[in-house]
C-alpha positions in Angstrom: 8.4 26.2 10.7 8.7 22.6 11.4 7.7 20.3 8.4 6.8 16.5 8.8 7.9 13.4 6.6 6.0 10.8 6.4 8.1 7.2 5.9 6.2 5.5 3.1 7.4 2.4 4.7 5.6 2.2 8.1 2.3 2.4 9.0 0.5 5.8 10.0 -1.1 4.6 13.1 1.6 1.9 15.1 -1.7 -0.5 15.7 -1.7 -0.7 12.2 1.3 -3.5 12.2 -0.2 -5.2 15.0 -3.5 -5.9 12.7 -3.7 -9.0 10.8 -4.7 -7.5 7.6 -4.4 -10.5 5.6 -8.3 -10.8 3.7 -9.4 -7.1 4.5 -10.9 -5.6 1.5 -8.7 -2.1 0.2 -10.3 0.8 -0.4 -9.0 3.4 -2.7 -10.0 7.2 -2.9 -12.4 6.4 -5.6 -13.7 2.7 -4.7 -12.6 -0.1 -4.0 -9.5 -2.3 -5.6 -9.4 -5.7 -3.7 -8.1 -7.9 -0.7 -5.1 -8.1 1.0 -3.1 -11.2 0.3 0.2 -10.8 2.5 1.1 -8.1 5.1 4.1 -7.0 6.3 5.2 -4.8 9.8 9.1 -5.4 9.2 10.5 -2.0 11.0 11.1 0.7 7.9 9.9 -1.8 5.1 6.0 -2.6 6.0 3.9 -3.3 2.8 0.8 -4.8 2.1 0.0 -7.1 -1.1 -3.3 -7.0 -2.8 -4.6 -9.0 -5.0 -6.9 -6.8 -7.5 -9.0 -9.6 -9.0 -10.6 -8.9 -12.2 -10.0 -5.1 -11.4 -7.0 -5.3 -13.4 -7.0 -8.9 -14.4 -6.1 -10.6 -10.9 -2.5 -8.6 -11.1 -1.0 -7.9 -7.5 0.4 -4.8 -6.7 2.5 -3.9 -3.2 1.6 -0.7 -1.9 4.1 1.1 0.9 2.5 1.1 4.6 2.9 4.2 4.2 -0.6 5.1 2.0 -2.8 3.7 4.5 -5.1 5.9 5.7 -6.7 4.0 8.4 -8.4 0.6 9.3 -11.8 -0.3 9.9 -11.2 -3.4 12.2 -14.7 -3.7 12.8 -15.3 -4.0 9.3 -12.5 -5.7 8.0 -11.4 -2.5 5.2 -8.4 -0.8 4.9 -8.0 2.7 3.4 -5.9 3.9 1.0 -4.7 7.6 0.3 -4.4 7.1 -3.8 -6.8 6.5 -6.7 -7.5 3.5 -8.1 -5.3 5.0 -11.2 -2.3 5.4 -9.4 -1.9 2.2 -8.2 -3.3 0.8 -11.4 -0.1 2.5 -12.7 2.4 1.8 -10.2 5.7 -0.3 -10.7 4.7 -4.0 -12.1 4.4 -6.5 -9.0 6.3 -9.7 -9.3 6.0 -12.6 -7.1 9.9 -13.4 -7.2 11.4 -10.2 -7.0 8.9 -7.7 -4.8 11.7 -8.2 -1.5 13.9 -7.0 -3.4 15.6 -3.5 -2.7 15.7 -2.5 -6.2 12.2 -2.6 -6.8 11.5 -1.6 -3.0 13.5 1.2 -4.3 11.7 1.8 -7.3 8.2 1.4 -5.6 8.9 4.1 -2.8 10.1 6.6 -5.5 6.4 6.7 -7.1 4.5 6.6 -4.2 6.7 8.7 -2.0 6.0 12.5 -1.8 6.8 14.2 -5.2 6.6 10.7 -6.9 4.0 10.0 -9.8 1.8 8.4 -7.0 2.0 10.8 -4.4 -1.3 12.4 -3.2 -1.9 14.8 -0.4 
């Protein structure tokens, strides 16, 4: 039996890193949590930044590539596999340190399978 592994840090769907997701609107499982501020296709590190407005106070969080579902081009939304929970509760974002491989690290952990903020 052959099993598959998804790399939280690339995109599902390879148009995915073409898009300039920059502004689209994120959905989560259970509604939506905000725009995109900053996007990122750099090969085995692709991210997306969203800025979560009063949803949880304008905090940003980074979420992996790797927990987008799809894109709606047409509409300018972007999916997300996890609740609106689980991201609420994901590492802390900050602006001078999200690069970083530590926190890279540290982010991939909770939303990569097994992790706190893994979802099938």
């Amino acid at each position: 039996m052959a099993t598959t592994t998804v790399n939280i840090w690339a995109y599902r769907n390879d148009s995915y890193a073409s898009d300039r997701l920059t502004g689209y609107e994120v959905e989560a499982l259970d509604g939506g949590i905000g725009k995109i501020d900053e996007s990122s296709s750099d090969v085995g590190a692709s991210f997306v930044v969203v800025d979560t407005g009063p949803w949880i106070f304008g905090k940003k969080v980074e979420l992996p590539a790797g927990v987008i579902s799809r894109v709606d081009a047409a509409g300018n939304k972007v999916y997300v596999n996890r609740t609106k929970e689980q991201i609420k509760n994901s590492p802390e974002f900050h602006a001078d340190t999200y690069r970083d491989e530590s926190y890279r690290s540290e982010l991939g952990a909770y939303y990569g399978a097994g992790g706190a903020g893994w979802q099938v």
